[in-house]
GUGUMAR-197919 format. One line per 2 residues: number of its first residue (from 1); their letters; for each residue x negated, y negated, z negated of C-alpha. Coordinates in Angstrom, 3 decimals. Last residue first. Layout:
BEGIN
NUM) a) X/Y/Z ~ ... $
This chain:
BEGIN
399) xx) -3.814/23.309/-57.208 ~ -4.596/20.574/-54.922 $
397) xx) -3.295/17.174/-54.394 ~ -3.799/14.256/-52.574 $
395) xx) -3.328/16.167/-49.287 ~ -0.138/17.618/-50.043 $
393) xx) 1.261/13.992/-51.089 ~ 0.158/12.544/-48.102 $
391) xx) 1.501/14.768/-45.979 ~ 5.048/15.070/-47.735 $
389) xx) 6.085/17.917/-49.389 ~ 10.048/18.675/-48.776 $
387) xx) 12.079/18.681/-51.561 ~ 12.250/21.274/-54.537 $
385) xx) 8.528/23.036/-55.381 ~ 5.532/21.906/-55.273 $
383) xx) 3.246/25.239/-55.822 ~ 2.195/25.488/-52.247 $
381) xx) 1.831/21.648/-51.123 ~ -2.010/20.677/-52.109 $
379) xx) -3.111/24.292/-52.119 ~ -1.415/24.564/-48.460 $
377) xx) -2.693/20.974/-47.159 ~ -6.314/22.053/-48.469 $
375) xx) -6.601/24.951/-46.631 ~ -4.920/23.727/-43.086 $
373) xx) -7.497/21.025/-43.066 ~ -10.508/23.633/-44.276 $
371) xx) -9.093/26.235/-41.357 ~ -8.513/23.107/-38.745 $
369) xx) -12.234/21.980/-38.860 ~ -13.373/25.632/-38.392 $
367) xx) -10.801/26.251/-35.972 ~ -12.114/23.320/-33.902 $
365) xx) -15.633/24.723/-34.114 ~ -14.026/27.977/-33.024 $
363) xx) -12.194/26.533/-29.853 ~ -15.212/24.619/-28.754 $
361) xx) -17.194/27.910/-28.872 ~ -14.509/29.787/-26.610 $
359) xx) -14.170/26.764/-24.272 ~ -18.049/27.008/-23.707 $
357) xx) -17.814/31.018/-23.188 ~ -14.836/30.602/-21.294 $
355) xx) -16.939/27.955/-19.041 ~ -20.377/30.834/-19.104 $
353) xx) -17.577/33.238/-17.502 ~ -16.654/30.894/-14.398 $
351) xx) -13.266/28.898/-13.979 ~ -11.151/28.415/-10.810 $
349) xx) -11.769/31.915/-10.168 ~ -7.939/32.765/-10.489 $
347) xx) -8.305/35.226/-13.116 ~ -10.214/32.531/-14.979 $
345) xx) -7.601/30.090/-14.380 ~ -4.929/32.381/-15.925 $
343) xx) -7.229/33.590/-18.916 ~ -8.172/29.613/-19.975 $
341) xx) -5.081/28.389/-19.378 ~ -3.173/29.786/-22.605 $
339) xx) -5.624/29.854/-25.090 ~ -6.978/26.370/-23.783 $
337) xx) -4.314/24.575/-24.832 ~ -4.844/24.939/-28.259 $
335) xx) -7.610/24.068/-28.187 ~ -9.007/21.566/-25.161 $
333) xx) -11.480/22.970/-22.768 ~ -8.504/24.483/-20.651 $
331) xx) -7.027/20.957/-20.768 ~ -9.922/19.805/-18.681 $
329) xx) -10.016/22.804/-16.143 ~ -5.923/22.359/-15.500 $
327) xx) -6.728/17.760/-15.246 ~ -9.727/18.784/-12.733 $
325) xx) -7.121/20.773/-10.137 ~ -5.267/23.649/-10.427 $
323) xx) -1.578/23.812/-8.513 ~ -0.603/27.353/-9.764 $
321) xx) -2.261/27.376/-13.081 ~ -1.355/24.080/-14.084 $
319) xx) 2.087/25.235/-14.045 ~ 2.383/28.350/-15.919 $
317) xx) -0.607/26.906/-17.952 ~ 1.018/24.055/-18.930 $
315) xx) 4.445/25.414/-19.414 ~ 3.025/27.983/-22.636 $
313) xx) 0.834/24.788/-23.867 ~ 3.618/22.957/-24.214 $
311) xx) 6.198/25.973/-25.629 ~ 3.104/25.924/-28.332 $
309) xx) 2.964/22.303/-28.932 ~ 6.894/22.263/-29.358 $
307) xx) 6.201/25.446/-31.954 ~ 3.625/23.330/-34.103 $
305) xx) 5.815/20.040/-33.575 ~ 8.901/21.706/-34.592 $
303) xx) 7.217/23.316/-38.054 ~ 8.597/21.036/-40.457 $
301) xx) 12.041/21.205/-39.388 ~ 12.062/24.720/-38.834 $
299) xx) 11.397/25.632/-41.947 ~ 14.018/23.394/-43.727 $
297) xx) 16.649/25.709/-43.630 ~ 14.186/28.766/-45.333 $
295) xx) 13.772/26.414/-48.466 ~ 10.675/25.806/-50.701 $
293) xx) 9.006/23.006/-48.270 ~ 5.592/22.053/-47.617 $
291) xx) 3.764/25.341/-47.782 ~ 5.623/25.913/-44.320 $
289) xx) 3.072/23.235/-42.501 ~ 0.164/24.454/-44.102 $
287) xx) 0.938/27.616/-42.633 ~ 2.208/26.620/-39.172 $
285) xx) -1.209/24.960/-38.513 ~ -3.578/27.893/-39.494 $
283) xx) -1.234/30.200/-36.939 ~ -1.957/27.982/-34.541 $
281) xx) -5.509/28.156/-34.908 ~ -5.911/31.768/-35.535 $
279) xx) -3.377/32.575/-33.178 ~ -4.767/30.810/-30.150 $
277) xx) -8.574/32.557/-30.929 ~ -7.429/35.835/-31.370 $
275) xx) -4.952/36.238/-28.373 ~ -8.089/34.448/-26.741 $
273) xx) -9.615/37.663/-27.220 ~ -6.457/39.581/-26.211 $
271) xx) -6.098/37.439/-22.709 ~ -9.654/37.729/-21.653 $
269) xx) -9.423/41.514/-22.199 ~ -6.745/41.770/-19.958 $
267) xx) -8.256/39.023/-17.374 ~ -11.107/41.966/-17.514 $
265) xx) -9.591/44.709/-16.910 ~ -8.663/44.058/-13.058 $
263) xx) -12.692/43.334/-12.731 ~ -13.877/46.230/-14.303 $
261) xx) -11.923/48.470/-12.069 ~ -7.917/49.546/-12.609 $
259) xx) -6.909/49.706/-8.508 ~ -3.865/47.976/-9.195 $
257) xx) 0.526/49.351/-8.711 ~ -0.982/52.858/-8.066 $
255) xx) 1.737/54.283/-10.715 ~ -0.720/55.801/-12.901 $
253) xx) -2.841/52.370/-12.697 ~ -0.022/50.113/-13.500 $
251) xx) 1.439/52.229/-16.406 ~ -2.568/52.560/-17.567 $
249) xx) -2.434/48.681/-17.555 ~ 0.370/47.692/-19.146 $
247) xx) 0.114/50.447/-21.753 ~ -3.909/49.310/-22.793 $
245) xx) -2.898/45.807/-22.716 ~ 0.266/46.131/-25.292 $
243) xx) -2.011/48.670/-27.412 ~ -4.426/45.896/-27.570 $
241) xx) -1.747/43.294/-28.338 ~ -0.394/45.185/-31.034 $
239) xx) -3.111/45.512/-32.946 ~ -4.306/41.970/-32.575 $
237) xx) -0.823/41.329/-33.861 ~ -1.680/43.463/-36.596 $
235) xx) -4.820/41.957/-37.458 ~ -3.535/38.433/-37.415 $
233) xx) -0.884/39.589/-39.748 ~ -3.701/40.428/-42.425 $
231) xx) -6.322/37.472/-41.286 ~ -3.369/34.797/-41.920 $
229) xx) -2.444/36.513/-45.070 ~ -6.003/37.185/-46.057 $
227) xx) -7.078/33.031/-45.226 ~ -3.954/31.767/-47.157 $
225) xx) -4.197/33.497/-50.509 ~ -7.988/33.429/-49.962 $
223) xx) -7.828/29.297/-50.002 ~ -5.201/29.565/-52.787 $
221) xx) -7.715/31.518/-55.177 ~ -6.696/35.066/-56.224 $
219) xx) -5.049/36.623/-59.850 ~ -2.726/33.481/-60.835 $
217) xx) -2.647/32.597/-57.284 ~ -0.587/35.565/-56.676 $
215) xx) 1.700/35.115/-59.886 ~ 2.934/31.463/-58.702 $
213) xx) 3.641/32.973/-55.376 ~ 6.148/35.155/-56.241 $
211) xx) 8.248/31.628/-56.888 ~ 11.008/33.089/-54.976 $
209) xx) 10.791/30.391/-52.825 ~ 7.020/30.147/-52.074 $
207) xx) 6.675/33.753/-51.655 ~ 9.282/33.524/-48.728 $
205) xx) 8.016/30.461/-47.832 ~ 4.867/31.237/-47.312 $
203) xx) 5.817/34.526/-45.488 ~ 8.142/32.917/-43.180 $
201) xx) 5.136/31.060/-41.808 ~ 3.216/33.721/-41.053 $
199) xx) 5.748/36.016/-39.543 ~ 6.168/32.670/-37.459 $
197) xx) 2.519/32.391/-36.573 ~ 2.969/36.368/-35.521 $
195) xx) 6.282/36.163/-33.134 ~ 5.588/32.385/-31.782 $
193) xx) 1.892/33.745/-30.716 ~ 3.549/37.075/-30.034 $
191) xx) 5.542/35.711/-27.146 ~ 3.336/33.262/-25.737 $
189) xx) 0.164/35.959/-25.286 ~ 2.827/38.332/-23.741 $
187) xx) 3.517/35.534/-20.911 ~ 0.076/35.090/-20.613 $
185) xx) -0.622/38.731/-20.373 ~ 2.373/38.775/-17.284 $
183) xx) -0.165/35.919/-15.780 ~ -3.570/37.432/-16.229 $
181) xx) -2.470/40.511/-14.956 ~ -0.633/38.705/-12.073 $
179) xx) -4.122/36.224/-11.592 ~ -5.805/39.753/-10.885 $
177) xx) -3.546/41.134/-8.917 ~ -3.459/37.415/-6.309 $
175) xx) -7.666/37.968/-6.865 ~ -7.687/41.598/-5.804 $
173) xx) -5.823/40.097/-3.099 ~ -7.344/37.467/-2.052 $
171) xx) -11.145/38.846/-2.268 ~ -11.857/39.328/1.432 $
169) xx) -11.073/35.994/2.302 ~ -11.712/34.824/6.242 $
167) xx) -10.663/38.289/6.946 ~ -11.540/39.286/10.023 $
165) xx) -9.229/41.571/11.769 ~ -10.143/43.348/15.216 $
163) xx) -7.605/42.929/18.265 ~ -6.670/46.617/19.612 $
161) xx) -8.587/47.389/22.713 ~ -6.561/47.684/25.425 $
159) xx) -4.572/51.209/27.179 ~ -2.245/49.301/29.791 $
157) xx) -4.813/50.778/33.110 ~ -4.589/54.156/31.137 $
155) xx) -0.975/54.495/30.817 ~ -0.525/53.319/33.979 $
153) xx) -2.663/56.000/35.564 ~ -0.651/58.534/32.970 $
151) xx) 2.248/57.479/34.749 ~ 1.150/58.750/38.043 $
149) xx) 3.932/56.588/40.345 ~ 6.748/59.085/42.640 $
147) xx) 9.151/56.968/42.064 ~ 11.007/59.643/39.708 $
145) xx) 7.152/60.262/37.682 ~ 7.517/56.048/37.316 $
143) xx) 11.620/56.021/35.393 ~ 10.493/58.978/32.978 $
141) xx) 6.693/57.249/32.302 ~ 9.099/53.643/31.242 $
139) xx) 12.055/56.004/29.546 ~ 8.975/57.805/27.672 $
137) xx) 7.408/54.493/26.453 ~ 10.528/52.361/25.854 $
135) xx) 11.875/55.098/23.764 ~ 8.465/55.110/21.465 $
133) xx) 8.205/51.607/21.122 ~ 12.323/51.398/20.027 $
131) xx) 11.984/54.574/17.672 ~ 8.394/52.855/15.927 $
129) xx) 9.818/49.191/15.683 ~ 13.392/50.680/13.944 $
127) xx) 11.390/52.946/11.962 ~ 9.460/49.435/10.494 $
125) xx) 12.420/47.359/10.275 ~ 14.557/50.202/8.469 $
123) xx) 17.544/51.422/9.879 ~ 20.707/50.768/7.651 $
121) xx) 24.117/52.577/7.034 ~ 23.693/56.553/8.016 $
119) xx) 21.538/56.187/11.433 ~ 21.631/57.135/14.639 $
117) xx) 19.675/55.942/17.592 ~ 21.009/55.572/21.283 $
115) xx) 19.549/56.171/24.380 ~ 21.335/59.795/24.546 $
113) xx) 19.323/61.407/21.557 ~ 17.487/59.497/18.631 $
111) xx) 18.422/60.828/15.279 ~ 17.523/58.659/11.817 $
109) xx) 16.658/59.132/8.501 ~ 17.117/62.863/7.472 $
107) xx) 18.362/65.049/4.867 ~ 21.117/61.882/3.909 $
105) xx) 24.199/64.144/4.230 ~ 25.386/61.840/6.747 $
103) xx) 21.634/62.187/8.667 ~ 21.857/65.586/8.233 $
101) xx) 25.825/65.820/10.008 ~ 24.582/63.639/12.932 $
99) xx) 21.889/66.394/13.496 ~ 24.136/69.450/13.366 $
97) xx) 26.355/67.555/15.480 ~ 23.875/66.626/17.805 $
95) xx) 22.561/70.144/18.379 ~ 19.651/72.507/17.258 $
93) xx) 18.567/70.892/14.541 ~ 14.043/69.835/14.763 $
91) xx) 12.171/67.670/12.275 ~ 9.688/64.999/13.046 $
89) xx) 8.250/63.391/10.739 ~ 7.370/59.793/10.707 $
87) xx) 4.421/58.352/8.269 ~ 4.476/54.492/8.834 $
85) xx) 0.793/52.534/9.335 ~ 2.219/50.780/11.698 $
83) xx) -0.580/52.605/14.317 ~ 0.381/56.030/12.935 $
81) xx) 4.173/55.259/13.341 ~ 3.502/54.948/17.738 $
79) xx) 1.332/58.030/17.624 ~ 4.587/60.188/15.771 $
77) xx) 6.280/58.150/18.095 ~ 4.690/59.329/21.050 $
75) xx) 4.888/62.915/20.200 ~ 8.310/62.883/19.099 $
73) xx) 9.379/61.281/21.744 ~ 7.858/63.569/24.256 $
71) xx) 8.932/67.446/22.279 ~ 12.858/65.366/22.592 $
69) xx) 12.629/64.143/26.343 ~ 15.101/67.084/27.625 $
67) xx) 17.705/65.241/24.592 ~ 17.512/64.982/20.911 $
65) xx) 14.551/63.749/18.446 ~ 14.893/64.368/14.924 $
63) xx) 13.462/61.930/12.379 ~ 12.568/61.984/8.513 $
61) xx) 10.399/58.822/7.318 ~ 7.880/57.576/5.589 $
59) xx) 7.241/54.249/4.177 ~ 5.406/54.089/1.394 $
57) xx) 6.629/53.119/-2.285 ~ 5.645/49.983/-3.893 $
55) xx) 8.484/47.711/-2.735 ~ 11.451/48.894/-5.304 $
53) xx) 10.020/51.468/-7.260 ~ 6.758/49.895/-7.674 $
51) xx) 8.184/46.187/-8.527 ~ 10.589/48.097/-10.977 $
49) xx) 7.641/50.080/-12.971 ~ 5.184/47.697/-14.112 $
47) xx) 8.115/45.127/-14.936 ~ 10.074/47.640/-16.672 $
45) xx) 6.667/49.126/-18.580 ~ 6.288/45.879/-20.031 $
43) xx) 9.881/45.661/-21.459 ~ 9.965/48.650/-22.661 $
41) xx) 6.679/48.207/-24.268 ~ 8.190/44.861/-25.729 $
39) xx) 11.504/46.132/-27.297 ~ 9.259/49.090/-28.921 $
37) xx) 7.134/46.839/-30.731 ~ 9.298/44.510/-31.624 $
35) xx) 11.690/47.785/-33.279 ~ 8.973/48.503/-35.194 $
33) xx) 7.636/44.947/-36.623 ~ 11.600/44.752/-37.166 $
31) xx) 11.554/48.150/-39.272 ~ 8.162/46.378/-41.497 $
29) xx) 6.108/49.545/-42.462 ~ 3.840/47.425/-40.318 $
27) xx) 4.313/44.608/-41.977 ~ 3.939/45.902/-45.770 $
25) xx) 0.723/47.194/-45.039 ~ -0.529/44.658/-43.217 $
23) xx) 0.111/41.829/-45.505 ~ -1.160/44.140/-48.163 $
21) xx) -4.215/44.678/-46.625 ~ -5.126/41.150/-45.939 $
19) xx) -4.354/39.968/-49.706 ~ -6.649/42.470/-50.597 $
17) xx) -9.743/41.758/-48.336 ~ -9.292/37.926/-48.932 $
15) xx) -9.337/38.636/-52.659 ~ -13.026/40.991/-52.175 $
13) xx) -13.740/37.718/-49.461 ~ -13.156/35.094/-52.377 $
11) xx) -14.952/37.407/-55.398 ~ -18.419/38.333/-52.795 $
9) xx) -18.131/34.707/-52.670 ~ -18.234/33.616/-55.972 $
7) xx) -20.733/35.994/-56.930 ~ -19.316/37.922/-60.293 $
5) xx) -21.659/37.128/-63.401 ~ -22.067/40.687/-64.908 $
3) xx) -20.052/41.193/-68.377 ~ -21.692/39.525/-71.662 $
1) x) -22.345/41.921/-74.475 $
């Protein structure tokens, strides 16, 4: 009785399925994987949450007015605040000492009595502009009703139509948030590109070294050795990158930091999918480039132009994306470059969706070229063990 004739195929994606799985598994069990995790929502939610503690808040204010002009000042600077767009409130002690004593005891911002305006250590710009308007305006109507001039004719005659704003670009700040997003994702993208294609790295040698290897490609084929362990971390950076996106920008929405629309989400998204992209073909490169030596001290010697093209690519687009130009929309048609400048010049409008779309398909023919490349370096190199694999010699031959 002959058994059923297994479809090649079906038996290279059933042993890229398995390999995949147990990468994952064991990383994310990982303590480190953990602890990354944790380190980098911290981080996130300290540069959501700083910015809006420190300049998001608004500016309002607790004054007390003193003196027989105290009910007119606070009148006309409640007006006064209103047109600064400045919330005052005006609270009422009985005497100066009781007032002095709140604004020591820090229940109140500031006390205007006598011509003079006191505060604890600092007044404010803005509730310096509002007090000083509003003073000027009652001394001014005090000093006219004493020569005998209506002051609410002056008033009147001085009362002008505020100038009217037109904004020769409605969209500059949504666009400035948007090109943030796209910026902070960037710097995210960077991170866990070198975090992941590393993991991936260490891996081959890891198995390589302790010879663990040797038994895996006993039971699977080298090509869906490589392909599950580069789909199996892949998948758990992806992981981590959506969660990444999906704290960053609920933090910034609860704390009114962006208005979270389709069009604030979408430099996000941009920045996971080329997340995908980036580390598929980096991470393809730092493989076959481990599978070349045995020893965890010669890593990095063979992978310095992989990580050196990354820290490129990383500077590129944190530079490119500021000045822009042709040379910023060419490189962000080339891989890898194009993972990082593609979401920051998107964000910026300097590129249109149908471009990502082109620099998208570019990106996977190039992975396809790179995946077969990679492939045959690693089956060439993986089971040489000692020195360090050359090229040529991984490329001649294949286990």
């Amino acid at each position: 009785m002959t058994s059923p004739r297994v479809d090649p195929t079906e038996r290279f994606w059933t042993s890229v399925r398995l390999v995949a799985r147990r990468e994952f598994v064991e990383r994310i069990r990982d303590r480190g994987f953990l602890v990354s995790v944790a380190v980098m929502l911290v981080v996130l939610l300290a540069a959501v949450a700083i910015p809006a503690a420190v300049g998001g808040g608004s500016d309002k204010y607790d004054v007390a007015f003193g003196g027989p002009q105290a009910a007119r000042l606070g009148q006309v600077a409640t007006a006064q605040a209103q047109l600064l767009d400045t919330d005052v409130a005006v609270k009422a002690y009985p005497d100066d000492a009781v007032a002095e004593q709140a604004v020591k005891d820090g229940d109140l911002d500031a006390y205007v009595a006598g011509g003079r305006v006191v505060v604890d250590s600092e007044l404010p710009d803005r509730l310096a502009a509002v007090l000083q308007s509003a003073y000027a305006t009652v001394e001014r109507d005090s000093r006219l009703t004493t020569q005998g001039i209506d002051a609410s004719a002056v008033d009147q005659a001085m009362q002008v139509q505020p100038l009217t704003k037109q904004t020769l670009d409605p969209d500059a700040d949504e666009r400035q948030a948007r090109k943030g997003i796209a910026f902070i994702g960037v710097i995210m993208l960077y991170g866990m590109l070198m975090l992941f294609c590393m993991w991936v790295a260490n891996g081959v040698v890891e198995e390589k070294s302790s010879r663990i290897v040797e038994i895996l490609l006993a039971a699977v084929p080298a090509r869906a050795l490589l392909t599950g362990k580069v789909i199996g971390i892949g998948l758990l950076g992806l992981a981590q990158m959506a969660l990444t996106a999906v704290v960053g920008l609920g933090a910034a929405s609860a704390l009114d930091t962006i208005d979270l629309s389709g069009s604030m989400i979408y430099p996000a998204v941009l920045v996971v999918a080329w997340f995908v992209l980036g580390y598929a073909i980096y991470s393809c490169m730092f493989a076959a480039a481990a599978a070349r030596v045995s020893r965890m001290e010669d890593l990095q010697n063979v992978i310095t132009p992989m990580t050196s093209l990354l820290i490129a690519s990383f500077f590129l687009a944190v530079f490119l994306s500021q000045s822009g130009g042709a040379f910023a929309q060419f490189l962000a048609y080339v891989p890898p470059f194009s993972a990082m400048l593609q979401p920051v010049l998107t964000a910026s409008g300097e590129i249109a969706v149908w471009q990502n779309l082109v620099a998208a398909g570019i990106a996977v023919l190039a992975l396809v070229w790179l995946m077969s490349v990679a492939a045959r370096m690693y089956e060439g190199a993986v089971l040489r063990t000692g020195g360090k694999v050359s090229v040529k010699d991984a490329w001649g031959t294949r286990s």
